[in-house]
N, C-alpha and C positions, 0 to 999 in steps of 0.2 A: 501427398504433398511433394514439393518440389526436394532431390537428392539435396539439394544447397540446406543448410544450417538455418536456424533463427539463432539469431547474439543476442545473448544477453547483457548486458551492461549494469553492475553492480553485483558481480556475484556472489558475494558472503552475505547479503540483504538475505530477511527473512522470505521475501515472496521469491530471491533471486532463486534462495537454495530449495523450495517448494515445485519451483519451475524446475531445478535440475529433474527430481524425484520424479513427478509426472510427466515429465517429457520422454526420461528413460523407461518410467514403465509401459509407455504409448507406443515406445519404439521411436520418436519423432528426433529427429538429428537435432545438435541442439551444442553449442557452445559457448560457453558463460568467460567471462573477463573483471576480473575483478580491478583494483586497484593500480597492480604492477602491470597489467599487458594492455587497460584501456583506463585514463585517468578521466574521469569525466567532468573534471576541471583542466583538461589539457585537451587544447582539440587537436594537436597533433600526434598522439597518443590514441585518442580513438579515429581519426583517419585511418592510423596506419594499422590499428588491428581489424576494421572493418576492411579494408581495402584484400589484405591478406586472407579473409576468413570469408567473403564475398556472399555473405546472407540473403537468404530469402523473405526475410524479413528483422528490423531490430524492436527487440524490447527493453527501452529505458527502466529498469528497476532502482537505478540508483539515485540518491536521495542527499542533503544534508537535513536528518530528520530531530534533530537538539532541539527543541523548539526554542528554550527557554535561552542555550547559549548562541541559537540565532542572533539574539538580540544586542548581544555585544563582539559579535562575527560576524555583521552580515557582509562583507565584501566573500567571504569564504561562501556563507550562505549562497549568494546571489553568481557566484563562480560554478556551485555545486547544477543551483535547481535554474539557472535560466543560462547562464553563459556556454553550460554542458549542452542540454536539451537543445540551444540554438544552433550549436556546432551538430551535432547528431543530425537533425534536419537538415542543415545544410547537406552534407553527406550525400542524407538519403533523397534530396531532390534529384542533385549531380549523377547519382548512380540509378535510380528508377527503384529504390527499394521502400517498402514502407513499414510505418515506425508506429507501434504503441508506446502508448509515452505514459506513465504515472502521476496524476497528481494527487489531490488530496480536497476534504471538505473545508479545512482550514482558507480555502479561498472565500470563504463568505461571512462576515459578520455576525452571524446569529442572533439576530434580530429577528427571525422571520419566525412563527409559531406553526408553518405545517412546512412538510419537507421541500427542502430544496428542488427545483428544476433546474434543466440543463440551462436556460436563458434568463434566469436570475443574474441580477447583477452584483462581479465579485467587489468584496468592499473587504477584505481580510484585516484586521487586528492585528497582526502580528508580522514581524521582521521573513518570521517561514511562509505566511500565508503570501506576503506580495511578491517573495520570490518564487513560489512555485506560480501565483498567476500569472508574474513576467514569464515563467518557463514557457507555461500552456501558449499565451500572445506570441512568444518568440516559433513555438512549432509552426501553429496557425499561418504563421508571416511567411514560412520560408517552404511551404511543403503541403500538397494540398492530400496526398497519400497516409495521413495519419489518426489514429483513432487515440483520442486524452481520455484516462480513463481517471476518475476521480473513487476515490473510494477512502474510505472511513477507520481510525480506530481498529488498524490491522495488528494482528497478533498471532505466532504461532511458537512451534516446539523449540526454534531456532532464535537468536538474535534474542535483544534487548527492547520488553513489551512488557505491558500492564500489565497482563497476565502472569507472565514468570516472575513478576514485583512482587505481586502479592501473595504470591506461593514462597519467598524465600523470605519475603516480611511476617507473613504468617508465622513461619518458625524459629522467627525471633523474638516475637512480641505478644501481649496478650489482650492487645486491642490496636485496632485500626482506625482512623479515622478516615473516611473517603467522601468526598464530592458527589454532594446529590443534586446538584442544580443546574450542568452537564447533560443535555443530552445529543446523543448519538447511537450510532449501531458500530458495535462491537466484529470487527470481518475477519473471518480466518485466514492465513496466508495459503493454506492449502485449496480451501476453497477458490479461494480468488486466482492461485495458479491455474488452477482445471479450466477455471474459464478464459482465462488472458489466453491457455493454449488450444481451446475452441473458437475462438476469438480469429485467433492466426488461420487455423485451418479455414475459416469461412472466407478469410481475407484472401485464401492461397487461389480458391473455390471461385470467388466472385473475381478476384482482378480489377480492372480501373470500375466496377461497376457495385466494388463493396462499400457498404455506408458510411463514407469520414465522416470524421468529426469527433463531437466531445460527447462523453457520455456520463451515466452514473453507476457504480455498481458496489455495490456494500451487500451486506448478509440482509434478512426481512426482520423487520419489527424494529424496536428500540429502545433504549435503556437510559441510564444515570451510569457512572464510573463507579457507585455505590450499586446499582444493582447488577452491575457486570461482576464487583466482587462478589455478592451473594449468591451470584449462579457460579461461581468459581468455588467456593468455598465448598456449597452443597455438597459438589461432586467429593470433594476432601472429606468432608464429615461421612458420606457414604460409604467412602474406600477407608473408615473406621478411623483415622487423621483427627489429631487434636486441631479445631482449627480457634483463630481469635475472634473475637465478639467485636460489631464490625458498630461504627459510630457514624453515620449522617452528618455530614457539615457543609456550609456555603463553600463558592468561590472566596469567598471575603476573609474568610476562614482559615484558608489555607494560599496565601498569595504566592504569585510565581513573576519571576524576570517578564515572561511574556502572559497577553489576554488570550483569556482561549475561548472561542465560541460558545454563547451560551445553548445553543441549540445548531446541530447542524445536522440532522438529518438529512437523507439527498433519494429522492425520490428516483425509483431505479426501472420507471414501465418503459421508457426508451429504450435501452437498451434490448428491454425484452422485445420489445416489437421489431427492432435494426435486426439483433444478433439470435434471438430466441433462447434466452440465459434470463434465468435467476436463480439468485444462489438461496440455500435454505435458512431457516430460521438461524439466527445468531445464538441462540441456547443448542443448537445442532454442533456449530463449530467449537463455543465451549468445549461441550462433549467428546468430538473427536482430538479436539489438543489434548486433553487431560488423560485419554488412551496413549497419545503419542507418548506423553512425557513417562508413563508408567510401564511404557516398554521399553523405552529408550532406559531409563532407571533397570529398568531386570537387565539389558545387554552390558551396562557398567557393571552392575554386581556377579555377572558370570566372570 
């Protein structure tokens, strides 16, 4: 790959700091900006640390991902996920660089009963969902160099995630109640780093002759928010972990500020045909978080 850097944009984001880990251990050049050196609600802030830092490629990681306080922020929202990404694009046309950008399956209604494709039409629910679709329309508009990558219900060792919710609710509580009327697939941040930075490398490979566009990419298979805690738990009860006795309930059950998709799986063979990626089953990434957090745990208690 080319000596010049990929930026990252967002770098305290769980997938941002996933990307540091695997880029260092790739060896791949690699500089992340978080807040103070690229505001991705200031486009004069990421001009000027793009401009300085002169990338071979950028990855938008940054997000405003609240769903719920979406909904009574959305000018912050719509600053974050489309007024950012717009300005980003613009950039990278000006400059000749190209850009993976982040969205999400929240661009789609969940209506639909078998997984989403990449040419389903978005009809998002929610204050986050129409600003990350404005995000994607605004890339698309300004930049033909760019690969949208949607992806699902991310979580890993780092950052604020269902997963680590219910590991520190676990040990408060001695029953749960969780949403089983939700589906989705559950995507690990780590996973989904490995591929965003095979992603790059193919992009670095191919040149004006790599696949743009939008794609999908999430973990295989799919679950309930109820049975992503039961595969979460397992692991806990295994590693000998008192864990809580986990309760089944509707959306209706458990209301929130914002609607959340009742189904949004996202069918992910494009990518594998474009880029030759897919990631492993979603009970794999479970798996691997719950190693991370239980080593990360023994290096506090040294």
């Amino acid at each position: 790959m080319s000596a010049r850097p990929i930026a990252i944009i967002g770098a305290t984001g769980q997938v941002a700091q996933a990307l540091q880990r695997a880029a260092k251990a790739r060896g791949m050049p690699l500089i992340a900006a978080g807040r103070g050196q690229a505001d991705i609600a200031d486009g004069s802030s990421l001009r000027a640390f793009l401009a300085a830092s002169r990338p071979s490629l950028v990855i938008n990681a940054a997000a405003y991902t609240a769903v719920d306080n979406a909904e009574c922020d959305a000018a912050r929202a719509h600053a974050i996920n489309c007024d950012g990404p717009a300005a980003l694009a613009s950039f990278c046309d000006t400059t000749g660089v190209p850009l993976i950008h982040l969205s999400t399956d929240y661009v789609f209604d969940g209506t639909k009963r078998s997984p989403y494709v990449e040419d389903d039409v978005c009809a998002p629910v929610s204050v986050y969902g129409r600003t990350k679709a404005a995000g994607e329309d605004a890339v698309r508009q300004r930049l033909v160099r760019h690969v949208i990558i949607r992806t699902a219900w991310v979580y890993g060792a780092e950052g604020q995630n269902f997963l680590k919710t219910m590991l520190r609710l676990g040990n408060e509580r001695d029953v749960l109640r969780v949403i089983a009327d939700q589906r989705g697939t559950p995507t690990s941040a780590e996973h989904l780093a490995e591929a965003l930075l095979d992603i790059a490398s193919k992009i670095a490979i191919a040149g004006d002759e790599a696949p743009w566009g939008t794609y999908h990419l999430t973990a295989a298979g799919e679950t309930t928010w109820h049975g992503f805690a039961m595969e979460i738990f397992r692991h806990e009860r295994e590693a000998g972990r008192k864990v809580p006795r986990l309760e089944a309930i509707t959306s209706a059950e458990y209301p929130t500020p914002a609607l959340r998709p009742q189904y949004s799986v996202l069918d992910t063979s494009k990518i594998k045909d474009a880029f030759g990626i897919a990631l492993p089953p979603w009970q794999a990434g479970v798996a691997n978080c719950m190693k991370r957090l239980a080593a990360l745990e023994l290096e506090i208690a040294r």
